[in-house]
C-alpha positions in Angstrom: -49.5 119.6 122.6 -50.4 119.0 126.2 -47.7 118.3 128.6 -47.8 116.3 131.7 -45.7 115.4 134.2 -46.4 112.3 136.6 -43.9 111.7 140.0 -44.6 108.3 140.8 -42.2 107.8 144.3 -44.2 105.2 145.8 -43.0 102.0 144.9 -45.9 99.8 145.2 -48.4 97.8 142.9 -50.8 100.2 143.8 -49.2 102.9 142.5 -47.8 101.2 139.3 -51.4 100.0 138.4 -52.5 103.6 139.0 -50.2 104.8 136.3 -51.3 102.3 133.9 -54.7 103.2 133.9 -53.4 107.0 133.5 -51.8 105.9 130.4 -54.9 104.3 129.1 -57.0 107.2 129.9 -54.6 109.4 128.0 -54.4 107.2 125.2 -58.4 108.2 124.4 -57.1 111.8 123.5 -54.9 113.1 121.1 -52.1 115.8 121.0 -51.0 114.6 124.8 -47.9 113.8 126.4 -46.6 112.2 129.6 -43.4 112.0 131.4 -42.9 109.7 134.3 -40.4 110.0 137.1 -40.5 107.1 139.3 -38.4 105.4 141.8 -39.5 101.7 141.7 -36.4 99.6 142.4 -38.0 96.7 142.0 -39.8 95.5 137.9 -43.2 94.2 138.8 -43.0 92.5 135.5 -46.1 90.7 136.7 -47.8 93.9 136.4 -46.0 95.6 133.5 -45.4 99.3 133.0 -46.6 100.5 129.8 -44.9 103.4 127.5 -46.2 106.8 128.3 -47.6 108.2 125.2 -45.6 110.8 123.4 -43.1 111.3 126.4 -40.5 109.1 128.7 -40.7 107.1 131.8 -37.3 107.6 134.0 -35.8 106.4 136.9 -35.2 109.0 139.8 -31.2 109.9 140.2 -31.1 112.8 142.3 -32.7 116.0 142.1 -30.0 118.2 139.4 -30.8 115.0 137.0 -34.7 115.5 137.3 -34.1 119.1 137.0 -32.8 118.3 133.4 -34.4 115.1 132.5 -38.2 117.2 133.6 -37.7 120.9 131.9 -40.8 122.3 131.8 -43.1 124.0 131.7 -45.7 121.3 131.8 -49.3 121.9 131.6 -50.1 119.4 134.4 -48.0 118.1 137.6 -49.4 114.9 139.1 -47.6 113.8 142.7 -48.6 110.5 143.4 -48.8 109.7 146.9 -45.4 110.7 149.0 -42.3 109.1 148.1 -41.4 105.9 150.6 -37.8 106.5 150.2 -35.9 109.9 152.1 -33.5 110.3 148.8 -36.6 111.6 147.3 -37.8 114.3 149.7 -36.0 117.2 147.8 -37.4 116.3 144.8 -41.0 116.2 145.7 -40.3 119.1 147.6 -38.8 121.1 144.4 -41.9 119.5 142.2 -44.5 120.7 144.5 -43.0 124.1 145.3 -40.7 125.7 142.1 -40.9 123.2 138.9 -42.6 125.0 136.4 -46.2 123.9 135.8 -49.2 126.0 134.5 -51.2 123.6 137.3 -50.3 120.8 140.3 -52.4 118.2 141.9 -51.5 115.6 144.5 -53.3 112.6 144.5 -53.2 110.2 147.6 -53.6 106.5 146.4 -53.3 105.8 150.6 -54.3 106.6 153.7 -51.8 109.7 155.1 -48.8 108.4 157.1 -48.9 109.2 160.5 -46.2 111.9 161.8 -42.9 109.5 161.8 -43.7 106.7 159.3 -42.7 108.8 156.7 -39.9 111.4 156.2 -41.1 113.2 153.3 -44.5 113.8 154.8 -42.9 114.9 157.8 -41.1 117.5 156.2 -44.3 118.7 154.6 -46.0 118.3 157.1 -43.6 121.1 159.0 -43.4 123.2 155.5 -46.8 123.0 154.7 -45.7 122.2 151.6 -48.7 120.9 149.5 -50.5 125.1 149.9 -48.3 125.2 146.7 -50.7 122.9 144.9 -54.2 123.8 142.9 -55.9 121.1 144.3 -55.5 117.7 145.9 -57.5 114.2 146.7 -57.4 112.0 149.7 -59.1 108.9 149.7 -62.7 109.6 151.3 -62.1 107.9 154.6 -59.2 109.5 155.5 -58.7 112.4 158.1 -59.2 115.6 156.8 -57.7 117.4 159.6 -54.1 115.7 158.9 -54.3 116.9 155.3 -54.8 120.6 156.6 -51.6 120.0 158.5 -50.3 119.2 154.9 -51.3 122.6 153.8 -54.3 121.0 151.6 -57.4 122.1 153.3 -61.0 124.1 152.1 -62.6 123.6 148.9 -58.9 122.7 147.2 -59.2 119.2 149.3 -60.9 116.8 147.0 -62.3 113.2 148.0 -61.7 110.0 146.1 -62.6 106.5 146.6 -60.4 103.7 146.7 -60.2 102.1 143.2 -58.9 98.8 141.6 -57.3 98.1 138.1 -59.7 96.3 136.0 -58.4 95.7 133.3 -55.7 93.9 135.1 -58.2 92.5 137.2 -60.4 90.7 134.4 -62.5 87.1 134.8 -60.5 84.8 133.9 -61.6 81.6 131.8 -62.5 78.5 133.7 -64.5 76.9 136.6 -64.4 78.0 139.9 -61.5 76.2 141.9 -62.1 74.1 145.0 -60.6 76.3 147.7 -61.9 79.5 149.5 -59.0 82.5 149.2 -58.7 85.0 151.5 -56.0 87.8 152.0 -54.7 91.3 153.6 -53.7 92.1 157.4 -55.5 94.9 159.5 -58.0 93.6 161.6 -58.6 89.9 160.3 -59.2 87.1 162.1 -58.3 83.8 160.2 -59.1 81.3 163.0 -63.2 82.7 162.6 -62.5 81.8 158.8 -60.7 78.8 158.9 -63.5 77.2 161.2 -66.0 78.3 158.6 -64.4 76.5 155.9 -63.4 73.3 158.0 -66.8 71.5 157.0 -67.4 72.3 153.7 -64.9 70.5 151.7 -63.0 73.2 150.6 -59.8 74.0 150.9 -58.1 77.2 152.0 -55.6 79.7 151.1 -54.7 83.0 152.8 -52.1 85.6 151.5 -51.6 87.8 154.8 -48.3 89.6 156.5 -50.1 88.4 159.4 -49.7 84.7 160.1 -52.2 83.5 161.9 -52.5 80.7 164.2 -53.9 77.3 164.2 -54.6 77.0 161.1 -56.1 73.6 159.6 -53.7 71.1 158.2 -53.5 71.1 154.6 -54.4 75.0 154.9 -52.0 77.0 152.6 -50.4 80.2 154.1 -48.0 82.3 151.8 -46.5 85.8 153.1 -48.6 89.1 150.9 -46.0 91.3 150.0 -43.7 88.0 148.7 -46.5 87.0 146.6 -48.4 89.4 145.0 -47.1 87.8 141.6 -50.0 85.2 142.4 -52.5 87.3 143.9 -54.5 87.5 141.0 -54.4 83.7 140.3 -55.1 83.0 143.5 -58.5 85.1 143.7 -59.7 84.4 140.4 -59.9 80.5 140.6 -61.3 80.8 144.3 -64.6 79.1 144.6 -65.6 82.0 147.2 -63.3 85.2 148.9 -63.7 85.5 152.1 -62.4 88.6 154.6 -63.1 87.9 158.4 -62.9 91.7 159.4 -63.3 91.1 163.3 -65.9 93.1 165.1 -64.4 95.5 166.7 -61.8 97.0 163.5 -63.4 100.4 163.3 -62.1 100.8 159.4 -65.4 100.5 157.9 -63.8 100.1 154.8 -61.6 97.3 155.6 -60.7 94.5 153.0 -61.9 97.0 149.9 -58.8 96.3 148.2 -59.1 92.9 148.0 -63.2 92.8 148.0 -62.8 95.3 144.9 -60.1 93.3 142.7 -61.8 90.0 143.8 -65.5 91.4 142.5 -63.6 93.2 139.6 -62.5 89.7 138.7 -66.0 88.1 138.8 -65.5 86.0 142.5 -68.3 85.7 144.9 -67.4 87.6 148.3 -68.2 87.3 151.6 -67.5 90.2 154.1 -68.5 91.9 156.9 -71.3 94.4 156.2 -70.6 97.8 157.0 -72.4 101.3 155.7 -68.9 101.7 153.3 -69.5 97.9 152.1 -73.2 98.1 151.6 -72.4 100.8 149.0 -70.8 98.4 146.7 -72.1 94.8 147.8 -76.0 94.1 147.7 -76.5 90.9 149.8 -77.0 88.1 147.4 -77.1 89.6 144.2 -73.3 91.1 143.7 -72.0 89.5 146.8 -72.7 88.4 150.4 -72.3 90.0 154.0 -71.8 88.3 157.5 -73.5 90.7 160.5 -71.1 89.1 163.2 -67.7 87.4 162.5 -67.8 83.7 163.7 -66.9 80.5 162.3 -70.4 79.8 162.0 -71.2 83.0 160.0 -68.7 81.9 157.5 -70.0 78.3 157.4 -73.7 79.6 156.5 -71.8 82.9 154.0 -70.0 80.2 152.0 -73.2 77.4 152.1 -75.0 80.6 150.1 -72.3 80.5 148.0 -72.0 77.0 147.5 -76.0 76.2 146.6 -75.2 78.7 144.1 -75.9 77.1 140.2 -73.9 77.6 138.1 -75.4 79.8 135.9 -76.3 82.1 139.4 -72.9 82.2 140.1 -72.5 83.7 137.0 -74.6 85.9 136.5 -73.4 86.9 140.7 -70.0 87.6 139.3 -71.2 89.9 136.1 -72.9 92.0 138.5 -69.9 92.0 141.0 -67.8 93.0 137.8 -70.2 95.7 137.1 -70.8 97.1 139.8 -66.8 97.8 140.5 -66.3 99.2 137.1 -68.9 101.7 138.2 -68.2 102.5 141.3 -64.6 101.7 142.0 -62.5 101.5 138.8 -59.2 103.0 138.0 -59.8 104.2 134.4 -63.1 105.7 135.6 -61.4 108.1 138.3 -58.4 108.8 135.1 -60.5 109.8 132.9 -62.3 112.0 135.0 -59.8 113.5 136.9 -58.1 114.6 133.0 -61.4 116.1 131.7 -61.9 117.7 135.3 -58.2 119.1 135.2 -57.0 119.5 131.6 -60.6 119.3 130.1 -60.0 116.2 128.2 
């Protein structure tokens, strides 16, 4: 019997859906087992955490607690991300550095926080703490330099790409709704989007952290991080998903996260067409691009999507569906990240 042991800090969806698709890719092999420490104060029920196979899941309570709950050895340590909250710093610290594992990886499910946003990163930033690990991934646009100040640097500093739950984010039954849905913060600008959609007879709704202003009347603005419950109702009965990425955001790979659950889900999206973007999206046959963000660039994006039959838009959203559980799925990285390190 295999033992793992996955620290899951982070409290976020992200992080949460992560750990479901480790589960499932764990539930393919036999003679496995998994722990889970986490520190998620809040349920996200809407999400739902499923029972690790043939160990525990376990709420953080100080570091002699984990020290007992987590008695090793394990044949895997998984650190997932750094922890958001400072009451966890001695415990990463402790897992990373002494717990008893035949082999640890850190996996980054984010971008690195930038010195000061983040006090366990800080510290191992100043300890070079993560030279204690085998191996470790950032996602593949991040900084590589920063993670050598980590102490992760040279051929033990893997790349990954950002990747979406699928099976949480499956089509859903029904026709298309009669609104465009757009979401997310960095770099958008709504007022280019919400004068695309003014003369098209749809309506819109944006889930952003960022309100914008000016928006239309009978527009429908609901905070992101309040709502995320409806995220995935909101995207799936969208007649179109838009992301106005203005011009001159240098992120390449901006609005992934919601252009890859929104594709995963079937919905035709429009976005700004970048290098990163044109690896996923091929202009009008798993999605659609603008070149320049304007509201007119958004009117003629969504009239493509509108002239669309529907049998085309169907057969628009397999291939959008396809092409993320190729490319960009959850269970796909899983499953090869446990026959890559525990030759599953």
């Amino acid at each position: 019997m295999k033992r793992i042991l996955l620290a899951n800090f982070a409290e976020c969806p992200e992080n949460l859906h992560f750990e479901r698709a480790f589960i499932r890719a764990l539930g393919k092999h036999k003679r496995l087992s998994l722990d889970i420490v986490h520190d998620f104060d809040f349920h996200y029920d809407f999400i739902g955490a499923l029972p690790p196979p043939g160990g525990k899941r376990f709420k953080y309570a100080g570091l002699e607690a984990l020290k007992r709950a987590a008695r090793g050895p394990y044949d895997l340590l998984l650190l997932l991300d750094f922890p958001k909250r400072a009451r966890c710093a001695p415990a990463f610290l402790w897992l990373a550095r002494e717990a008893k594992a035949a082999k640890k990886i850190y996996i980054a499910n984010h971008l690195i926080p930038m010195p000061g946003h983040n006090f366990t990163a800080d510290l191992v930033r100043r300890l070079k703490a993560l030279d204690a690990v085998a191996a470790g991934y950032m996602l593949e646009f991040d900084d590589r330099g920063l993670w050598g100040e980590m102490g992760l640097g040279g051929a033990r500093l893997l790349k990954r790409g950002y990747a979406s739950d699928c099976e949480y984010y499956r089509p859903e039954p029904g026709a298309a709704g009669d609104y465009v849905f757009s979401a997310g913060s960095a770099g958008r600008e709504f007022a280019a989007l919400a004068g695309g959609v003014r003369n098209t007879g749809l309506g819109l709704k944006i889930f952003s952290d960022s309100r914008p202003a000016g928006l239309p009347a009978g527009a429908q603005f609901l905070p992101l991080a309040k709502n995320l419950h409806d995220l995935r109702s909101a995207a799936a009965g969208a007649r179109a998903v838009v992301l106005p990425v203005r011009d001159d955001h240098k992120n390449e790979a901006a609005g992934n996260s919601i252009a890859f659950l929104s594709m995963a889900l079937g919905r035709p999206v429009l976005t700004k067409r970048t290098p990163y973007m044109e690896r996923f999206i091929e202009d009008g046959r798993n999605g659609f691009f603008y070149d320049t963000l304007s509201s007119l660039s958004v009117a003629r994006g969504l009239g493509r999507i509108m002239s669309l039959s529907p049998a085309a838009l169907k057969k628009l959203g397999a291939a959008a569906r396809r092409t993320i559980l190729r490319k960009a799925s959850l269970d796909r990285f899983c499953s090869g990240f446990l026959r890559r390190f525990l030759s599953c």
